[in-house]
C-alpha positions as CSV (number, residue, x, y, z in Angstrom):
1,X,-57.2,-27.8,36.1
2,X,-58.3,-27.8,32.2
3,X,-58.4,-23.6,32.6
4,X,-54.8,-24.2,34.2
5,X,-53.1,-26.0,32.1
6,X,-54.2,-23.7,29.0
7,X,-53.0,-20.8,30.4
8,X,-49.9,-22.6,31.2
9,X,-49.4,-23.6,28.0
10,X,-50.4,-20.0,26.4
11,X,-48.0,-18.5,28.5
12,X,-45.2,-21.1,27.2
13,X,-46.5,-20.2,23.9
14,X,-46.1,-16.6,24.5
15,X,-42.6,-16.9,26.2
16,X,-41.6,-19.0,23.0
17,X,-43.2,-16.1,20.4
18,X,-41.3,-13.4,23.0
19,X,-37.8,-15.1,22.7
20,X,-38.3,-16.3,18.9
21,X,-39.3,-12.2,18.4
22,X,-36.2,-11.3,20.7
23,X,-34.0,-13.4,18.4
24,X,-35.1,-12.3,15.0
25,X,-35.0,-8.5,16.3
26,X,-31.6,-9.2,17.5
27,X,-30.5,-10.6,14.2
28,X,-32.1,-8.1,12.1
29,X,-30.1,-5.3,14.4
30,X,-27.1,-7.3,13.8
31,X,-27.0,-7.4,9.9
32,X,-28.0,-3.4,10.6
33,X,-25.0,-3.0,12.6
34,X,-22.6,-5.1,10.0
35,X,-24.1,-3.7,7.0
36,X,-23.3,0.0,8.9
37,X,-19.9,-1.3,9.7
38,X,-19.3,-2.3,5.9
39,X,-20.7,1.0,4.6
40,X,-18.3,3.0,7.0
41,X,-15.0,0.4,5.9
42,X,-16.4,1.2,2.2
43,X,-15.9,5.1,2.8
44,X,-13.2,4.4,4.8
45,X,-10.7,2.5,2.1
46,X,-12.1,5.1,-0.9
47,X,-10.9,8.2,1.1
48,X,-7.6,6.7,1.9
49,X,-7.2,5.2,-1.7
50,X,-8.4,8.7,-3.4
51,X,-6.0,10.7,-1.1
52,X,-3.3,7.9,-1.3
53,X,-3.6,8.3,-5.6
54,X,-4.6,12.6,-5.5
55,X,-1.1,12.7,-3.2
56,X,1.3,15.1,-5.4
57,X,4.4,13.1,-4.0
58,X,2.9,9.7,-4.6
59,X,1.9,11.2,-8.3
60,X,5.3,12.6,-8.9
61,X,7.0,9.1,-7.9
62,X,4.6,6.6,-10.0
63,X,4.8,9.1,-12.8
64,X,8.7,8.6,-12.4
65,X,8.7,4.8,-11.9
66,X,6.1,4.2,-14.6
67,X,7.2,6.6,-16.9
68,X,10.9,6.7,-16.7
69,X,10.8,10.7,-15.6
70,X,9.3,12.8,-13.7
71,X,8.9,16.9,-13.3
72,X,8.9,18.3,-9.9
73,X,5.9,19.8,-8.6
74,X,5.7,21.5,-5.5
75,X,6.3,25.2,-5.4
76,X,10.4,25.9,-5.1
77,X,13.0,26.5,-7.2
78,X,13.0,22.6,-8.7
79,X,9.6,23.1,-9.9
80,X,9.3,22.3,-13.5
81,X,12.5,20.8,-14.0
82,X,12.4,17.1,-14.8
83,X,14.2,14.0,-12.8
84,X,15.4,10.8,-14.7
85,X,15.0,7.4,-13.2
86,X,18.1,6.5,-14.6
87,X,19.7,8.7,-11.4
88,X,17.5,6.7,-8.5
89,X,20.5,4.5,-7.6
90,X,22.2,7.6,-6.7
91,X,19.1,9.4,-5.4
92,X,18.3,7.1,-3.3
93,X,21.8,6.1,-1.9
94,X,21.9,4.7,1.6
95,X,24.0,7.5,3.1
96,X,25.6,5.2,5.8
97,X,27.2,2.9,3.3
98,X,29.1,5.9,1.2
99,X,32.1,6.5,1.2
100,X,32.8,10.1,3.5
101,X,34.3,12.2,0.9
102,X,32.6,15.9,0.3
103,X,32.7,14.8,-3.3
104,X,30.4,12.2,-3.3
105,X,28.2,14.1,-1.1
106,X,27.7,17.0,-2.6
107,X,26.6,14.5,-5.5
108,X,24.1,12.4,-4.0
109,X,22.7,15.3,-1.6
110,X,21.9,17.7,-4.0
111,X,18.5,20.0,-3.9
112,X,17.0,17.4,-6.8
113,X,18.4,14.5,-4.8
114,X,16.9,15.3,-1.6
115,X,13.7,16.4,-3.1
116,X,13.7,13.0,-4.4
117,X,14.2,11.4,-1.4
118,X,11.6,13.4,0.6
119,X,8.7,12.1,-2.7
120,X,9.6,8.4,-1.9
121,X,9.6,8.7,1.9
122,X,6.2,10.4,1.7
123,X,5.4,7.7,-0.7
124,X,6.5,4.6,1.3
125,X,5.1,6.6,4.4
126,X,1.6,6.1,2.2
127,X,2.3,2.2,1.9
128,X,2.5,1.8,5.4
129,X,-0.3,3.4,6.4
130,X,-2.4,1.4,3.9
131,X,-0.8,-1.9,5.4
132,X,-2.0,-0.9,8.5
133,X,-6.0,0.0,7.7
134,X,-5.6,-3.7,6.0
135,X,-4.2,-5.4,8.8
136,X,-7.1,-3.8,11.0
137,X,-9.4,-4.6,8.1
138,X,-10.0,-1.3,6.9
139,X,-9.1,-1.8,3.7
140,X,-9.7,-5.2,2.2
141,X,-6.9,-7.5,1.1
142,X,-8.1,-8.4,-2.2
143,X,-9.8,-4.8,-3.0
144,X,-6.8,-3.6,-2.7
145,X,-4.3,-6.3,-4.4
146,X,-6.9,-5.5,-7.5
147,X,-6.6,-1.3,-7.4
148,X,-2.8,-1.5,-6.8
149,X,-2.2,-5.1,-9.1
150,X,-0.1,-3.0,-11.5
151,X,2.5,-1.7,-9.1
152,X,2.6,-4.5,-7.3
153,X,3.8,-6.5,-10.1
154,X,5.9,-3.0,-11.6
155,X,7.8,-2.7,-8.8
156,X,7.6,-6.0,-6.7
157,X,11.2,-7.1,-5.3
158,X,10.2,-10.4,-6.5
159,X,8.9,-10.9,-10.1
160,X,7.0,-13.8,-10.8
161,X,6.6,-15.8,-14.5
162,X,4.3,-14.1,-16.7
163,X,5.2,-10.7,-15.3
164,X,3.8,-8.3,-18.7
165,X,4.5,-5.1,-16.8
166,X,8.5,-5.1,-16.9
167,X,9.7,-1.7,-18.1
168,X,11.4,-0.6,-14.9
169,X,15.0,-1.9,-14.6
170,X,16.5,-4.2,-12.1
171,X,18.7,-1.4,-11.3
172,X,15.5,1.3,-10.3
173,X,13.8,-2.1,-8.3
174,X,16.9,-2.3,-6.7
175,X,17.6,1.3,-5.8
176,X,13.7,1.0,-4.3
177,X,14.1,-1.6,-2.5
178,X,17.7,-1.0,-1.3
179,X,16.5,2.2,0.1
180,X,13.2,0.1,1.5
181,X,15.0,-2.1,3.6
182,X,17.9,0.2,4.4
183,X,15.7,2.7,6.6
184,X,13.6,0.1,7.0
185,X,9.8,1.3,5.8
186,X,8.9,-3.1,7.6
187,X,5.3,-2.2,6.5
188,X,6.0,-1.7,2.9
189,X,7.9,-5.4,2.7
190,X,4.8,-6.2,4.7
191,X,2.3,-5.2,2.4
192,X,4.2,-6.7,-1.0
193,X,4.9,-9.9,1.1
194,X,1.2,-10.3,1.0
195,X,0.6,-10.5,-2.4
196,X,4.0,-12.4,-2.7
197,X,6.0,-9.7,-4.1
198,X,8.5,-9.2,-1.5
199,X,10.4,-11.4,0.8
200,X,9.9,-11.3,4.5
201,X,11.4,-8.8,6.6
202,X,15.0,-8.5,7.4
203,X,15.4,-11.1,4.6
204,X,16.6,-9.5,1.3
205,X,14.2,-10.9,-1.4
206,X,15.3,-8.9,-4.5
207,X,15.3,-10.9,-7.8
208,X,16.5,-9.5,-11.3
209,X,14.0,-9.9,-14.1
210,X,15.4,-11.1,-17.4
211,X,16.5,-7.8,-19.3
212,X,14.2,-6.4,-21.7
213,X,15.0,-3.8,-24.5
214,X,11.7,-1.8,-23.2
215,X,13.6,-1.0,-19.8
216,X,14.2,2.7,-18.3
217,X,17.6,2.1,-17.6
């Protein structure tokens, strides 16, 4: 019985070391698999940031918003000429809420104005897409609320106290998000909403800042 119950209690002894070695193998395979997971979300966010930034219409429309002006870029016959902000109110005019005279479209749908309008949807089209990856947690929430803190406070349709970056009007901010809402680009209000820079959506949110003599417009 003596022999018996040893090699009962060496085979309980062995089970326990089997399961305890079954545990720590399964742990250390999951921190593999989570630290592979992060590496890949790592990559992930920096090539969708670095394509987001290299973008030549996203370029062309923080260079315009930051800036005040912009040249055009891509290879027709606007290239090298140079777009105001001061005309994004009529740039980006909702088209359904003009009045249907030739004369007021052949002003707002020029070559320039469409050109315009084709950089900002490609733009907002980029703003979406990077609320999606962080809704699925591609892109992290406060990563990117860090790499993209200036513009969200630049052109945020709610300003907050303290706000140092200022220089774009309330008329540009309101041309944005006019044309934001309008054809509704949800995931853009989405993404500032998070960072409490928008409203919610199909609520207007836009607040003037008080003016400042270092305005655009």
């Amino acid at each position: 019985m003596p022999d018996s119950n040893a090699a009962a209690l060496i085979g309980l002894a062995l089970t326990a070391a089997g399961f305890a070695f079954g545990l720590y193998q399964y742990r250390m395979n999951s921190e593999q698999a989570n630290l592979t997971r992060q590496r890949e979300r790592a990559l992930a966010a920096s090539d969708q940031t670095k394509e987001f930034f290299e973008d030549g219409d996203v370029r062309f429309v923080m260079r315009l918003l930051d800036y005040g002006n912009a040249q055009f870029w891509k290879e027709d016959t606007l290239k090298g000429q140079t777009f105001d902000v001061r005309d994004l109110p009529t740039a980006l005019a909702v088209h359904w809420k003009l009045e249907p005279t030739e004369e007021i479209e052949k002003k707002t749908f020029t070559d320039r104005n469409l050109a315009v309008r084709s950089a900002f949807d490609n733009f907002l089209l980029w703003l979406e897409r990077i609320e999606h990856l962080i809704r699925y947690d591609v892109i992290g929430t406060i990563g990117f609320g860090e790499l993209f803190s200036y513009w969200l406070v630049l052109l945020g349709e709610i300003p907050q106290p303290g706000d140092r970056i200022n220089h774009l009007s309330n008329e540009g901010r309101a041309a944005l998000w006019e044309y934001i809402r309008a054809y509704e680009f949800n995931s853009v209000v989405r993404l500032f909403a998070r960072y409490g820079r928008a409203g919610p959506v199909g609520r207007d949110g836009f607040l003037p800042r008080k003016t400042s003599s270092k305005e655009n417009v």
